[in-house]
C-alpha positions as CSV (number, residue, x, y, z in Angstrom):
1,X,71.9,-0.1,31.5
2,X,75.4,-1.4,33.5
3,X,76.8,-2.3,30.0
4,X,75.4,-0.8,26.7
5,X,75.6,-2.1,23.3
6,X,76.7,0.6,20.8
7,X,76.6,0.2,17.0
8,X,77.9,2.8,14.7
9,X,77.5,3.2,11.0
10,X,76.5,5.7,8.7
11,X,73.5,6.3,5.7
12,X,74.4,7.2,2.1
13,X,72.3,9.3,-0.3
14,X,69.7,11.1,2.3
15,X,68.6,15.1,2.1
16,X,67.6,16.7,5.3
17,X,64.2,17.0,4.2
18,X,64.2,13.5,4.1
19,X,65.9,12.7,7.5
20,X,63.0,15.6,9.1
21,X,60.3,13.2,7.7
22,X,61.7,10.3,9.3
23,X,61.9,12.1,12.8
24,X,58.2,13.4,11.9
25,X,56.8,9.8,12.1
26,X,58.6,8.8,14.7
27,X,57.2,11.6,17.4
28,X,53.7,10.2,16.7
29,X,54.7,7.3,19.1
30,X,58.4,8.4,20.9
31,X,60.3,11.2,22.1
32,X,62.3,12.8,19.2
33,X,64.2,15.5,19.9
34,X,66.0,17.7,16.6
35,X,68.8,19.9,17.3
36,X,69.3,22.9,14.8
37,X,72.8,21.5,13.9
38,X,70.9,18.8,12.1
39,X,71.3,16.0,14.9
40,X,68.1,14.1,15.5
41,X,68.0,11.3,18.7
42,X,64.9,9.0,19.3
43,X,64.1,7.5,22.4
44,X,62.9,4.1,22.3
45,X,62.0,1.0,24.8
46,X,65.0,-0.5,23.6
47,X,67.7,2.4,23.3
48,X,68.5,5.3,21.4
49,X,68.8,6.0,17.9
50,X,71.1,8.9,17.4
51,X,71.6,10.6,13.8
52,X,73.8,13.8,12.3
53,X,72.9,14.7,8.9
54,X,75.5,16.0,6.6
55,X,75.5,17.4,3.2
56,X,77.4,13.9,1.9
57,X,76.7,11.3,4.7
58,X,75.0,10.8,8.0
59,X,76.3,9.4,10.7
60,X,74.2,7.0,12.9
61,X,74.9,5.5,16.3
62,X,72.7,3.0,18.2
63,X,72.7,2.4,21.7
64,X,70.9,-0.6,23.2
65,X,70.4,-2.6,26.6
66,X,71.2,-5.7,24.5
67,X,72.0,-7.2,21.5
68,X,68.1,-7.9,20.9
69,X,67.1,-4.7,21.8
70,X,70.3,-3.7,19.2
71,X,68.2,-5.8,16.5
72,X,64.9,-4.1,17.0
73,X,66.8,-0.3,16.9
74,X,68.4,-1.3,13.6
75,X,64.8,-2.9,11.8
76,X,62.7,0.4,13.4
77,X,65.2,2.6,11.9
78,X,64.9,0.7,8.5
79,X,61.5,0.9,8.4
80,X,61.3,4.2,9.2
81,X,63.3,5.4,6.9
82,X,61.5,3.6,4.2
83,X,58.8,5.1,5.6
84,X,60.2,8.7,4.9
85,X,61.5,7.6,1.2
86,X,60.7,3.9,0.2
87,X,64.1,2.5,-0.2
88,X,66.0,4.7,1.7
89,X,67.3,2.2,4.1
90,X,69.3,0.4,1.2
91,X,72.2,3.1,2.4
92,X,72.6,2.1,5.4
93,X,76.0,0.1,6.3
94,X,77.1,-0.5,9.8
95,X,80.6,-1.2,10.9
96,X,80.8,-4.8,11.9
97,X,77.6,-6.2,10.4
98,X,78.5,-8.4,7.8
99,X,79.9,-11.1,10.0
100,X,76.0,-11.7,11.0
101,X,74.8,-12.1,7.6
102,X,73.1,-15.3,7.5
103,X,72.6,-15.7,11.6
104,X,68.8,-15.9,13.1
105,X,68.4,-12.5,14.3
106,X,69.4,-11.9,18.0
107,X,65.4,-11.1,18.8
108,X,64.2,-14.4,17.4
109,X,63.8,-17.7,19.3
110,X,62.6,-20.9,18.1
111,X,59.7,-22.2,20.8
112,X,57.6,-25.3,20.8
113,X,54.1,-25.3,22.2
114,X,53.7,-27.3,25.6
115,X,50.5,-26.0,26.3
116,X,47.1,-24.9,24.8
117,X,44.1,-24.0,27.3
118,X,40.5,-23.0,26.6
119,X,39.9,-20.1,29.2
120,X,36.6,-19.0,27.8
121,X,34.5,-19.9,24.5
122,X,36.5,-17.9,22.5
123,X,40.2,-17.5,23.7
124,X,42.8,-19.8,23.7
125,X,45.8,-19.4,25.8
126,X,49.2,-20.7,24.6
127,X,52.4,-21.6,26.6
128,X,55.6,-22.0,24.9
129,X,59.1,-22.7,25.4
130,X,62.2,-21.7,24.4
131,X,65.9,-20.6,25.3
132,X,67.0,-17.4,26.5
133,X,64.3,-15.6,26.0
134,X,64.6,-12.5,29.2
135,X,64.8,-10.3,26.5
136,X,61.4,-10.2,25.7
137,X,60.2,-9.5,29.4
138,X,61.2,-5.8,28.9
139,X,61.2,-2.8,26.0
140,X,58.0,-4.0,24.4
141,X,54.3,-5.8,25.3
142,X,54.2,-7.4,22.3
143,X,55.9,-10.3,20.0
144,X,55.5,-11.6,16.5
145,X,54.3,-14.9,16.5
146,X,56.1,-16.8,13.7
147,X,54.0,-20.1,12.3
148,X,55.5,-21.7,9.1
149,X,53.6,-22.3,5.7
150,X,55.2,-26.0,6.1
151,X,56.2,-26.5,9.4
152,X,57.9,-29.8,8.6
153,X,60.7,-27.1,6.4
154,X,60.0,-24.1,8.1
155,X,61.6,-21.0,7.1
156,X,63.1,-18.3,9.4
157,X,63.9,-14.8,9.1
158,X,68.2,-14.5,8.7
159,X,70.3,-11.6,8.9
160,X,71.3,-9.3,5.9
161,X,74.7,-8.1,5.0
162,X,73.7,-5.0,6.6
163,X,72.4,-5.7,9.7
164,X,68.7,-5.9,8.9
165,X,65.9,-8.5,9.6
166,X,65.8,-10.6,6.2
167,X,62.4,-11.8,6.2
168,X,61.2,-15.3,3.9
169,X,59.1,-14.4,1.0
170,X,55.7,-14.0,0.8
171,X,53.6,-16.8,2.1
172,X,56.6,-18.5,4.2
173,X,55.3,-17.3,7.6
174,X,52.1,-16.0,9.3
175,X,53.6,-13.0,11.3
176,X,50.7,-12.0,13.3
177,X,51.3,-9.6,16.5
178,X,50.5,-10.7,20.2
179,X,50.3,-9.4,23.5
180,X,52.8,-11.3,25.4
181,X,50.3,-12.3,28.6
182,X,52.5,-13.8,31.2
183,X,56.3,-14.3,30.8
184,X,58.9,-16.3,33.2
185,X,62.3,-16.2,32.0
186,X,63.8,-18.2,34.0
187,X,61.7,-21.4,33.7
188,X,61.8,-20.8,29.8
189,X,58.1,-20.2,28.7
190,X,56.1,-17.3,27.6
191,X,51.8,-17.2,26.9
192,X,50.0,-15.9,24.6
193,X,46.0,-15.5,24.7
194,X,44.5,-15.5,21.0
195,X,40.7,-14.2,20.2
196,X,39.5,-17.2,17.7
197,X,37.6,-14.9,15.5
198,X,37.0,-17.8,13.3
199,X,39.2,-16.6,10.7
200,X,43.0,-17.1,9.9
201,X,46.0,-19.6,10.2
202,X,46.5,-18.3,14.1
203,X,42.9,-19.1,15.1
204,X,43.6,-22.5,13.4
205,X,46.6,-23.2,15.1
206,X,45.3,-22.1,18.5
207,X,42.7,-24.8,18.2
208,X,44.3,-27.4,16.9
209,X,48.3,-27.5,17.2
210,X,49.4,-30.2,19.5
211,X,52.1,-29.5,22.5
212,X,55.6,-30.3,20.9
213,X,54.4,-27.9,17.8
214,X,57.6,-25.4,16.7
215,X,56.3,-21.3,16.3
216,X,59.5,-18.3,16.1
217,X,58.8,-15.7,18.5
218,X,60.3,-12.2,17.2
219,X,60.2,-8.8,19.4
220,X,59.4,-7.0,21.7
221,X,58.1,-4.3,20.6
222,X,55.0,-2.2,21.1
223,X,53.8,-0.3,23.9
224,X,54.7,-0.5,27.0
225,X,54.0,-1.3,31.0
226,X,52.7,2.5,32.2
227,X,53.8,3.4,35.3
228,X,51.8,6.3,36.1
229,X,49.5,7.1,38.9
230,X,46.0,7.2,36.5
231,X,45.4,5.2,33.5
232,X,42.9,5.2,31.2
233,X,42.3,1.9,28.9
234,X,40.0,0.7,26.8
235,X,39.7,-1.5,23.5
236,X,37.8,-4.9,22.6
237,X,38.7,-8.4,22.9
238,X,41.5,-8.2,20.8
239,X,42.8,-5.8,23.2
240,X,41.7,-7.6,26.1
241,X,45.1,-9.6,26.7
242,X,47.5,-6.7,26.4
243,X,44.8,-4.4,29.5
244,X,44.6,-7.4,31.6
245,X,48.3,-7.6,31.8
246,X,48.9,-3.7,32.4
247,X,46.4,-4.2,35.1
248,X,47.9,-7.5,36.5
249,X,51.5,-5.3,36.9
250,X,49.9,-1.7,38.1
251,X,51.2,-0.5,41.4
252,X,48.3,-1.0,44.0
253,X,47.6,2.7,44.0
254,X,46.7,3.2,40.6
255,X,43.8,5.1,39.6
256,X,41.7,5.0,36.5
257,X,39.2,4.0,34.5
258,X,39.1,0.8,32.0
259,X,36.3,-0.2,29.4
260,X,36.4,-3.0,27.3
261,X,33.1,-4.0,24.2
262,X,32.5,-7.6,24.0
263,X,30.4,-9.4,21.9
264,X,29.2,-11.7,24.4
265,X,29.1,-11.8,28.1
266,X,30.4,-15.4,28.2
267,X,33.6,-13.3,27.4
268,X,33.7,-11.1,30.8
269,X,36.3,-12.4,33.4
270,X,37.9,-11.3,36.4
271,X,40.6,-8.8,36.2
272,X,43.3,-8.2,38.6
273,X,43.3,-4.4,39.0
274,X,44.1,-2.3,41.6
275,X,40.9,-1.0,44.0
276,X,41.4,2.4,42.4
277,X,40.4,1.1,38.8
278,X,37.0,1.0,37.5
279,X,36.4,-1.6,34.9
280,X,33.3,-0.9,32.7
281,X,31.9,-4.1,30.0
282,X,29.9,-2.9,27.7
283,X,27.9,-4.9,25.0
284,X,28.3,-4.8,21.3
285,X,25.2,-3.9,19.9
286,X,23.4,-3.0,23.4
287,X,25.0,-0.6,24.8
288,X,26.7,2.8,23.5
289,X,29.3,2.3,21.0
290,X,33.5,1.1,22.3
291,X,35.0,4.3,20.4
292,X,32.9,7.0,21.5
293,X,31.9,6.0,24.6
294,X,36.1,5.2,25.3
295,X,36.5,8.9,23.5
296,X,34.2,10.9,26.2
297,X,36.1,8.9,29.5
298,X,39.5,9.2,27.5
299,X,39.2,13.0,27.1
300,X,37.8,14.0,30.4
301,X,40.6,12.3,32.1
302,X,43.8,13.7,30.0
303,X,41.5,17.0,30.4
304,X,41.6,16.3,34.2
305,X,45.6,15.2,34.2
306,X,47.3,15.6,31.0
307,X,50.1,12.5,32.7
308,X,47.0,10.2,32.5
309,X,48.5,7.1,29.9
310,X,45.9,6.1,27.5
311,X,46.0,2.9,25.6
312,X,43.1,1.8,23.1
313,X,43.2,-1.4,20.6
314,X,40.2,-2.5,18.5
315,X,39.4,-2.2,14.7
316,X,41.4,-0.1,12.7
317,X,39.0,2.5,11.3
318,X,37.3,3.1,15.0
319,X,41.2,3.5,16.4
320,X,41.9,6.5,14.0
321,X,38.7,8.0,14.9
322,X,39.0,7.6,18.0
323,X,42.8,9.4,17.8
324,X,41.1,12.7,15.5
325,X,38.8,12.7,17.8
326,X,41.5,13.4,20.9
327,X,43.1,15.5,18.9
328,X,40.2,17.9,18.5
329,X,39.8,18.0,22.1
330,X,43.3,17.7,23.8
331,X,45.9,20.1,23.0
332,X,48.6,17.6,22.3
333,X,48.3,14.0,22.9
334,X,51.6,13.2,24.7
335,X,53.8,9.7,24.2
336,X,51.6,8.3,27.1
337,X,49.0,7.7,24.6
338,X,48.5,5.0,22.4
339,X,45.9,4.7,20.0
340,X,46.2,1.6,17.8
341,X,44.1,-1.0,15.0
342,X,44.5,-3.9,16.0
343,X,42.9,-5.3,13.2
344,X,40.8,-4.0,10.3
345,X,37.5,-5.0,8.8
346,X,36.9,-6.7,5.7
């Protein structure tokens, strides 16, 4: 980071109790570290978030690779602290913020579609393109894909007086999360593969939007590229995308193991892994079920090498038992593992 972005600014009207909830929810998913002298500093893809509580105010300071990665430190902090009290985040104020009230966010793009391809029966890949959009190649694997309720008047998200992500009302945009599949910043286009399901205004769009078709891209954020020498992945097709790419980027010596549930093995495809990683397809309804199967292989290997990253997506309900169920069996799941619903039933 040659030149950081640093924001500072402080929160009114927070008790430590408060400030030691938000710092709880965060360690489920990033290094937090909380001092005794009330300081607490989370590590994120982005930056850092740096707090220190006092009795009447606490003082916040952000520090970020860019101005994007500035705008997705300032909306997790938000929404963590509503997390730990809801409406906590209405005391934030940052010094300098309300000359962006009204600006598009610096993480959001306006894209148009240029191309839509059929790569099996049942996913779609998309191509889009917009400006400047490097920022999204690092801190996150993932984007919010932003489709309008009228795209002939679409509505964006704006900045607040305060910094934070104003998002349309309900019903303006379909925000749906995607695993951003192949990226090149420099040509101005990033994919997207979506699992038509059948069901939704995505899977709609995927199958009939035409190239010239405007979409806002919002992110990065979730996840990440591991770098470790043994991986351990599984999920179903939803999580297909976001393994294909980790494998597409491992280093050549990797080692692991990957397993993925279809529902039908028109769905199987190649997969550019390294030698070292064995990729298991199992069949939904045929063979043993995605969760514990994934839990047995998952546990043996952060048993074997507790640095082994682990990364499971599928249904929400089989993701959280597939996280008690590592927690019974591993001492302490570290931030190399991430457990996550990708989507819940009914």
């Amino acid at each position: 980071m040659d030149r950081p972005v640093v924001q500072l600014g402080a929160l009114a009207k927070a008790d430590w109790p408060e400030i030691a909830a938000f710092a709880r929810a965060l360690a489920e998913f990033c290094k937090v570290h909380v001092s005794l002298d009330h300081q607490v500093t989370v590590q994120l893809e982005p930056g850092e978030i740096a707090l220190r509580w006092t009795p009447d105010r606490t003082g916040v300071r952000l520090v970020a690779r860019s101005d994007p990665g500035l705008q997705v430190l300032r909306d997790t902090l938000a929404h963590m602290l509503d997390t730990a009290r809801e409406g906590l985040s209405a005391g934030l104020a940052w010094q300098d913020a309300g000359a962006l009230a009204g600006q598009f966010p610096p993480n959001f793009r306006i894209a148009r579609l240029i191309r839509s391809d059929r790569i099996s029966p049942r996913f779609q890949r998309l191509r889009f393109a917009a400006e400047d959009i490097g920022f999204l190649a690092t801190g996150g694997l993932h984007l919010r894909l932003l489709q309008p309720a009228d795209p002939a008047d679409p509505v964006w998200p704006r900045l607040a007086a305060n910094g934070r992500t104003l998002w349309p009302g309900a019903g303006a945009l379909h925000m749906p999360v995607y695993t951003i599949r192949a990226i090149d910043a420099a040509a101005g286009w990033i994919e997207v593969e979506v699992f038509l399901h059948g069901n939704g205004p995505t899977c709609a769009f995927a199958e009939t939007a035409r190239p010239g078709a405007r979409v806002g891209l919002s992110g990065p954020g979730g996840g990440w590229l591991p770098k470790g020498a043994r991986l351990c992945l599984g999920g179903d097709e939803t999580a297909l995308p976001v393994i294909a790419r980790i494998l597409q980027t491992a280093a050549p010596d990797t080692r692991g193991q990957v397993m993925i549930e279809l529902g039908d093995p028109a769905e199987i495809r190649p997969l550019a892994a390294p030698a070292g990683v064995a990729v298991t397809w199992l069949m939904r309804g045929r063979d043993a079920p995605l969760g514990a199967a994934f839990g047995e292989i998952a546990s043996a290997a952060l048993q074997a090498d507790p640095a082994t990253e682990v990364l499971f997506g599928a249904e929400k309900s089989e993701a959280l038992a597939l996280r008690s169920r590592l927690k019974d069996r591993v001492a302490s799941l570290r931030r190399g593992v991430s457990v996550s619903g990708y989507w819940a039933r009914g």
